[in-house]
Structures are given as C-alpha cells and as structure tokens.
ZARONU-96010 format. One record per residue: x, y, z of N, C-alpha, C in turn; residue in three letters. Coordinates in steps of 0.1 Angstrom, whole numbers. Example, Ala and Ser with C-alpha at 12.3 -4.5 7.8 and 13.67 -1.06 7.14 Angstrom:
<rs>
     npx     npy     npz    capx    capy    capz     cpx     cpy     cpz   mike
     132     -57      78     123     -45      78     132     -33      78    ala
     128     -22      71     137     -11      71     129       0      79    ser
</rs>
This chain:
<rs>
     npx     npy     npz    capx    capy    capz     cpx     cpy     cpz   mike
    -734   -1197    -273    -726   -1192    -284    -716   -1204    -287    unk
    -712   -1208    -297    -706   -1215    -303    -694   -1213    -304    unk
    -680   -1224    -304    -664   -1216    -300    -664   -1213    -310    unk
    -667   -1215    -325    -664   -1205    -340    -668   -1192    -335    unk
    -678   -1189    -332    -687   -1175    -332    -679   -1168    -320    unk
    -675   -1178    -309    -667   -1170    -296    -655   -1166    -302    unk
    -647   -1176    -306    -633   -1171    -313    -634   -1161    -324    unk
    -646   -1158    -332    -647   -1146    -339    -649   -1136    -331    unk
    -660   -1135    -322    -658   -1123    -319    -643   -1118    -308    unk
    -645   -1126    -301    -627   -1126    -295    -614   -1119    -305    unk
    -616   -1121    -316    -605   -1113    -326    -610   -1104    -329    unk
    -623   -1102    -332    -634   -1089    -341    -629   -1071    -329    unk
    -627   -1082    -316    -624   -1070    -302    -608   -1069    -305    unk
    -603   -1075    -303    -585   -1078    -304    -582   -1067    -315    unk
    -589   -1067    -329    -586   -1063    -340    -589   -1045    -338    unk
    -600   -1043    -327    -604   -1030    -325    -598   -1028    -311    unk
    -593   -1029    -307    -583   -1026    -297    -573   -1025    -294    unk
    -563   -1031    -309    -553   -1028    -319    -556   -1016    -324    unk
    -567   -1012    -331    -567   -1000    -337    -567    -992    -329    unk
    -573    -991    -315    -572    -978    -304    -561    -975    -300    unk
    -553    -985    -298    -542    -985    -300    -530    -974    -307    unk
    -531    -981    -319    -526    -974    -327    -528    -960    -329    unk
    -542    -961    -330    -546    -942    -333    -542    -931    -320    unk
    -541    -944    -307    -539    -931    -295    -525    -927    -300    unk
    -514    -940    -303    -503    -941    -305    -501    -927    -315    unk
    -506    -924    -328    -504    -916    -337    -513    -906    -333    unk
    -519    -902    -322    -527    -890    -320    -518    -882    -310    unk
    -507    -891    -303    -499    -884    -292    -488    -882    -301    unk
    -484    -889    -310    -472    -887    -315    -474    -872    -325    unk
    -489    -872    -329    -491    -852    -337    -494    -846    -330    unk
    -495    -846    -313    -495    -833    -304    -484    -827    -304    unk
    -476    -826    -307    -468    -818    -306    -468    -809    -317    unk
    -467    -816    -335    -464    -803    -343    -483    -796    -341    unk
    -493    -805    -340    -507    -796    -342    -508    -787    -327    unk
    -503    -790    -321    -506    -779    -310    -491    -767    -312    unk
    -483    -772    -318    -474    -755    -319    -483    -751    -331    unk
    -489    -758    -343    -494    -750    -354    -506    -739    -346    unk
    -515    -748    -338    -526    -740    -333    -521    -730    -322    unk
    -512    -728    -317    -505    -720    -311    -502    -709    -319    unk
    -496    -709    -332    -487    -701    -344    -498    -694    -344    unk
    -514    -706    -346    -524    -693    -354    -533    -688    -343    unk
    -533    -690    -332    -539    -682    -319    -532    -672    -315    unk
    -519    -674    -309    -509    -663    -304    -509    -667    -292    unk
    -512    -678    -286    -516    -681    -273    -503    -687    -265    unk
    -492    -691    -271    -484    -701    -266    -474    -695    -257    unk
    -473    -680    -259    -463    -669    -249    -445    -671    -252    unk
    -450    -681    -263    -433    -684    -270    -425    -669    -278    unk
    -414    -663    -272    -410    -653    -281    -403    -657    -291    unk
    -404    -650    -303    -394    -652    -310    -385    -657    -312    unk
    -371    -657    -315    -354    -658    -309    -352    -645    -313    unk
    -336    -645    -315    -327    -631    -318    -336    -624    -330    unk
    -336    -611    -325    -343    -607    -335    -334    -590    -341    unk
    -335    -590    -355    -326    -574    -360    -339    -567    -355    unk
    -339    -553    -350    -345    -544    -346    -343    -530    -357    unk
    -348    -528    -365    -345    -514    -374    -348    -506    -365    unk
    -343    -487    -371    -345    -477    -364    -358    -473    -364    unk
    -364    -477    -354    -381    -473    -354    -386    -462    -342    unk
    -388    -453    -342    -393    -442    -339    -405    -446    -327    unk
    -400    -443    -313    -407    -449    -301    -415    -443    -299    unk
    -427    -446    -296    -443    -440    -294    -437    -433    -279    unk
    -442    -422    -276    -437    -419    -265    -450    -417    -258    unk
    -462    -417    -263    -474    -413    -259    -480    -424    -253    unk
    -475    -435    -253    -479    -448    -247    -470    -455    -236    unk
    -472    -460    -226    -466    -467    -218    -470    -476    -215    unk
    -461    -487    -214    -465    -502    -209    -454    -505    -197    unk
    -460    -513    -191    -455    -520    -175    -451    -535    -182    unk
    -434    -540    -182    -432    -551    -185    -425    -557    -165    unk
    -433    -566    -167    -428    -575    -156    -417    -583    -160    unk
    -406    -587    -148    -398    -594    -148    -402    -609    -138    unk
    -400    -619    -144    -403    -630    -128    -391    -640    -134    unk
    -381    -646    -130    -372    -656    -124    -375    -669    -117    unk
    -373    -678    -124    -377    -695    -116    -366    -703    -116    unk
    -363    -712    -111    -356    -725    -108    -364    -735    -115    unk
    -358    -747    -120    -366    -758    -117    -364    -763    -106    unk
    -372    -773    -101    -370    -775     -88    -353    -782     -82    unk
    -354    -788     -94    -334    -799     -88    -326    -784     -97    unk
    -327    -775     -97    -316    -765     -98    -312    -759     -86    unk
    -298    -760     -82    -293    -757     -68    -284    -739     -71    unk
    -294    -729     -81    -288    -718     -81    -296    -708     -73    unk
    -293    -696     -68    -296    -682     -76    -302    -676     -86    unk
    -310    -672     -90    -315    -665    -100    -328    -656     -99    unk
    -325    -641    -107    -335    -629     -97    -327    -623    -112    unk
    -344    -615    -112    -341    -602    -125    -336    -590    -114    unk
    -326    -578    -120    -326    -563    -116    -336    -559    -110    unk
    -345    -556    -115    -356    -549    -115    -367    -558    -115    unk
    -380    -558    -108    -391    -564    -109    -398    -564    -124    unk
    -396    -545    -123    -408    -541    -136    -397    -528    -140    unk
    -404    -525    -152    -401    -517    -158    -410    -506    -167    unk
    -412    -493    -166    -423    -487    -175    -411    -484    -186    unk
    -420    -490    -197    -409    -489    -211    -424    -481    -220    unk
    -413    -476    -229    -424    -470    -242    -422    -474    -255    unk
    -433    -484    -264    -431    -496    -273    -425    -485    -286    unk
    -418    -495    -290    -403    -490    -302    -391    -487    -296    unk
    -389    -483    -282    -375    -478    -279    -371    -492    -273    unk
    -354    -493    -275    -346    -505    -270    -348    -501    -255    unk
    -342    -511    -244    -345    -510    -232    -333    -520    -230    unk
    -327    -520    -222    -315    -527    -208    -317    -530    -199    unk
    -318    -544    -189    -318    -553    -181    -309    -563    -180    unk
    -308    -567    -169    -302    -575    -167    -308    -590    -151    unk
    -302    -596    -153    -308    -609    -144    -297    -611    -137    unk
    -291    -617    -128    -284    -625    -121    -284    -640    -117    unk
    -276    -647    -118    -274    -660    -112    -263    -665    -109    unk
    -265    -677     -97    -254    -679     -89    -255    -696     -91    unk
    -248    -699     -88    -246    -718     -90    -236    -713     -80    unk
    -248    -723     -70    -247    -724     -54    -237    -739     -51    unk
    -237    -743     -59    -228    -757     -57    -212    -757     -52    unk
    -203    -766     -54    -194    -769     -53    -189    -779     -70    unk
    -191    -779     -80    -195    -781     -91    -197    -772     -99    unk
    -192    -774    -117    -197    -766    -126    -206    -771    -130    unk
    -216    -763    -135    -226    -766    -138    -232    -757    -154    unk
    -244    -760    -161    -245    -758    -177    -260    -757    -173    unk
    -270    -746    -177    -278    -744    -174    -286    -736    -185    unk
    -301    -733    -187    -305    -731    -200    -319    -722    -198    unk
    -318    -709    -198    -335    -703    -194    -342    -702    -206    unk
    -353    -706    -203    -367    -708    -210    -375    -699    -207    unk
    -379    -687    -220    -384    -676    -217    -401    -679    -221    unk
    -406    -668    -211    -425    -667    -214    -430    -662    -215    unk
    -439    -654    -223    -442    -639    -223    -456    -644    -223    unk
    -464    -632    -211    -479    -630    -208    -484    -615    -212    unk
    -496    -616    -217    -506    -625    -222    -498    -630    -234    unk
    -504    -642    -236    -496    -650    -253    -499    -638    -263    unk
    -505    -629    -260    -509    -622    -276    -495    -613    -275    unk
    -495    -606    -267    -477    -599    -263    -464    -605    -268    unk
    -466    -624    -270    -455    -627    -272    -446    -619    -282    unk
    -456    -620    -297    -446    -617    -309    -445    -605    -311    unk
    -449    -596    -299    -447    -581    -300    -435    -579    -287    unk
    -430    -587    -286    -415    -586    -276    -405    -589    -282    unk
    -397    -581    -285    -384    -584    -292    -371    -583    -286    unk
    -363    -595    -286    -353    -596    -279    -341    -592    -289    unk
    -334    -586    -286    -312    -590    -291    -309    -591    -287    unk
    -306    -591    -275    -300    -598    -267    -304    -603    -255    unk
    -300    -615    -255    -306    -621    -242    -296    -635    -237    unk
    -296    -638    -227    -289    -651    -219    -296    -663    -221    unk
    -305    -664    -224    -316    -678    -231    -313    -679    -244    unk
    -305    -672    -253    -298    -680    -269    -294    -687    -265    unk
    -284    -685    -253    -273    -702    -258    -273    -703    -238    unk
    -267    -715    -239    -266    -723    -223    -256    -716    -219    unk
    -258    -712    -205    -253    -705    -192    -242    -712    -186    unk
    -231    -717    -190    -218    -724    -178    -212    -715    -165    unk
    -215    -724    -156    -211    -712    -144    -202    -721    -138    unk
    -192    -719    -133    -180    -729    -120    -186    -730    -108    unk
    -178    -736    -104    -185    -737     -87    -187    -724     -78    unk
    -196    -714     -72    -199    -711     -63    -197    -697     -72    unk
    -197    -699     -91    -195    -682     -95    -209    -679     -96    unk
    -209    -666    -100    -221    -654     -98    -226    -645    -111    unk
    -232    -644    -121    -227    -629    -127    -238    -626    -129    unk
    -242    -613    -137    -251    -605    -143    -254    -613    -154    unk
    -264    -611    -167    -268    -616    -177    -274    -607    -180    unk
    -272    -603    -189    -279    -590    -203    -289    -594    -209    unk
    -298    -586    -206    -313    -585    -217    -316    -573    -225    unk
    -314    -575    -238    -317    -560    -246    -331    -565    -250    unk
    -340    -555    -254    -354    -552    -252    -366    -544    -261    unk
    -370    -547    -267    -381    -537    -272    -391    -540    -273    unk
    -405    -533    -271    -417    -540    -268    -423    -532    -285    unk
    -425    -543    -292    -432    -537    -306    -440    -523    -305    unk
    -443    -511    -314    -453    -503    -315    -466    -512    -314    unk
    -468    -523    -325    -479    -528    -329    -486    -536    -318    unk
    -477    -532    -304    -488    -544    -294    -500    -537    -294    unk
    -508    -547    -292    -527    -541    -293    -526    -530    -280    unk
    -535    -521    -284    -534    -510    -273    -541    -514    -260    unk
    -549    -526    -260    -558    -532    -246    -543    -535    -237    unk
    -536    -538    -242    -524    -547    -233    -513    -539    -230    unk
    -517    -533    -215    -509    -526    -208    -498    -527    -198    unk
    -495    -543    -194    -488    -547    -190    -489    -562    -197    unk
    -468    -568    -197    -464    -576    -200    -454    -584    -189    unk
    -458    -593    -191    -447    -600    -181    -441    -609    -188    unk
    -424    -610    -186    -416    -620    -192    -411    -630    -181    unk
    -412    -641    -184    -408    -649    -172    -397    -660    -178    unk
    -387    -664    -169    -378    -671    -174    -376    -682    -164    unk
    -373    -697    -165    -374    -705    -160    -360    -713    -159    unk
    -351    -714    -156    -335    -719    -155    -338    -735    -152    unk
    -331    -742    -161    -332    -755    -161    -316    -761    -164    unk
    -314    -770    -156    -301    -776    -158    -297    -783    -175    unk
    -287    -781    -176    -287    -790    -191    -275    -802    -188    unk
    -281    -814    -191    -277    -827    -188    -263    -827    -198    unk
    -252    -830    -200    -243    -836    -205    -247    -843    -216    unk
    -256    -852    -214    -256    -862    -227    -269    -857    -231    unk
    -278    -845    -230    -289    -845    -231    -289    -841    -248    unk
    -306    -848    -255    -302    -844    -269    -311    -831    -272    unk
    -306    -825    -274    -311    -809    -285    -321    -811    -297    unk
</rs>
C-alpha cells in the first residue's frame, strides 16, 4: 500500500469514528425525552401524576383493591422512614388517609426529597394524590421526627385485572447547591 492510499484510508476511519462518535453522543443525549415519551404512551414508567383536584365521584363499593405501602432510603441517607400501615384495602373513587413517618437520625439538619413509584406501571395514572410529602422537600433539624400526610384515591377506571397496587417511595437527600 502506498503512504497516499495509507493516509487515505487512515482519515476515511478517523472520519467514521468521528461520526460514531457523535451519533452515540446525540443518541444518549435523546434518552431521556424518547424514553419518557415511550413511557407516556406504554404506561409503563410507574410515574404518578403530581397534585391532582379530585371531583365528587361516587366510590365503587363493589370492588376492592389492596394498595401496598413500601418506604426506602437511599443508601447515604442517615434517617428513619416507614409508612403507618403496610397495606391498605381501599375502594376505587373514595379519598383515603395515610400517613409515613421519618426521623433524621443525625446531629445536623438536613433537606430531603421522596420519589414516588407506583406498581404495576399501568396503576400509575389511576392513583391520585392531594396530598402528599413528595410535592415539595422534607427539612427536618437534628434528631426531629414527624408524621407526613398522604391523601389518596385509587381511580374507578383502574383496569379491573389489577387488584393490588403498591406505592413505593424512596427518600433521597437534597444537596444545597443541587440544580432542579
């Protein structure tokens, strides 16, 4: 091979290697909005809603569902945190009351943020929250304690296959400088 024909192909590669490059570059940088779109149109993502108005809707009484409660730390959170109740048999359309607890175990205040999950993903958009402690970030002082309110309704419209729901919430610290 000849150094013209070597130095050509030598760039012909450079120039496609650059391009893999680039496309990995712009194929990780649209995971995020294409996988919440494909999430929106599957139902799969277990993301609830936010605050939601609840009209007066007339509660199926003839139906019952089992909603689970589960409670997490991330691993570097030094608190407490546990739902009331494990479970709850609720009947979809009526409001419902709960509550969670957490403690910031430290000697420090601390700012803290739960991240809610609802299983199966199809259940998510049929859980409707007003109130909840995951709208806004949790400030607790050093070594305080309290209850946290969950108001509650499980839609009429959840599919009648899905007889239990579990909501899970995951407490994560929130950094000072962190950006939103």
């Amino acid at each position: 091979m000849s150094p013209d024909k070597a130095v050509s192909a030598n760039q012909k590669i450079i120039r496609r290697l650059l391009f893999a490059v680039v496309g990995m570059f712009g194929f990780g940088f649209a995971m995020v909005p294409l996988y919440d779109v494909f999430c929106d149109i599957t139902g799969i993502n277990g993301k609830t809603s936010g605050r939601v108005a609840v009209a007066n809707v007339e509660p199926d009484m003839s139906r019952t569902v089992t909603v689970e409660f589960i409670a997490s730390l991330n691993q570097s959170m030094p608190w407490d945190f546990r739902p009331e109740v494990s479970s709850m048999k609720v009947h979809p359309g009526k409001m419902y009351r709960t509550t969670f607890y957490a403690k910031n175990r430290t000697n420090k205040a601390m700012t803290g943020q739960a991240v809610p999950s609802v299983t199966p993903g199809l259940a998510a958009r049929h859980f409707k929250k007003t109130e909840c402690f995951c709208f806004t970030e949790q400030r607790f002082s050093a070594g305080e304690g309290r209850d946290m309110p969950l108001m509650f309704m499980v839609d009429r419209e959840l599919p009648d296959g899905i007889e239990v729901v579990t909501l899970s919430y995951t407490f994560f610290e929130q950094q000072k400088n962190a950006l939103n």
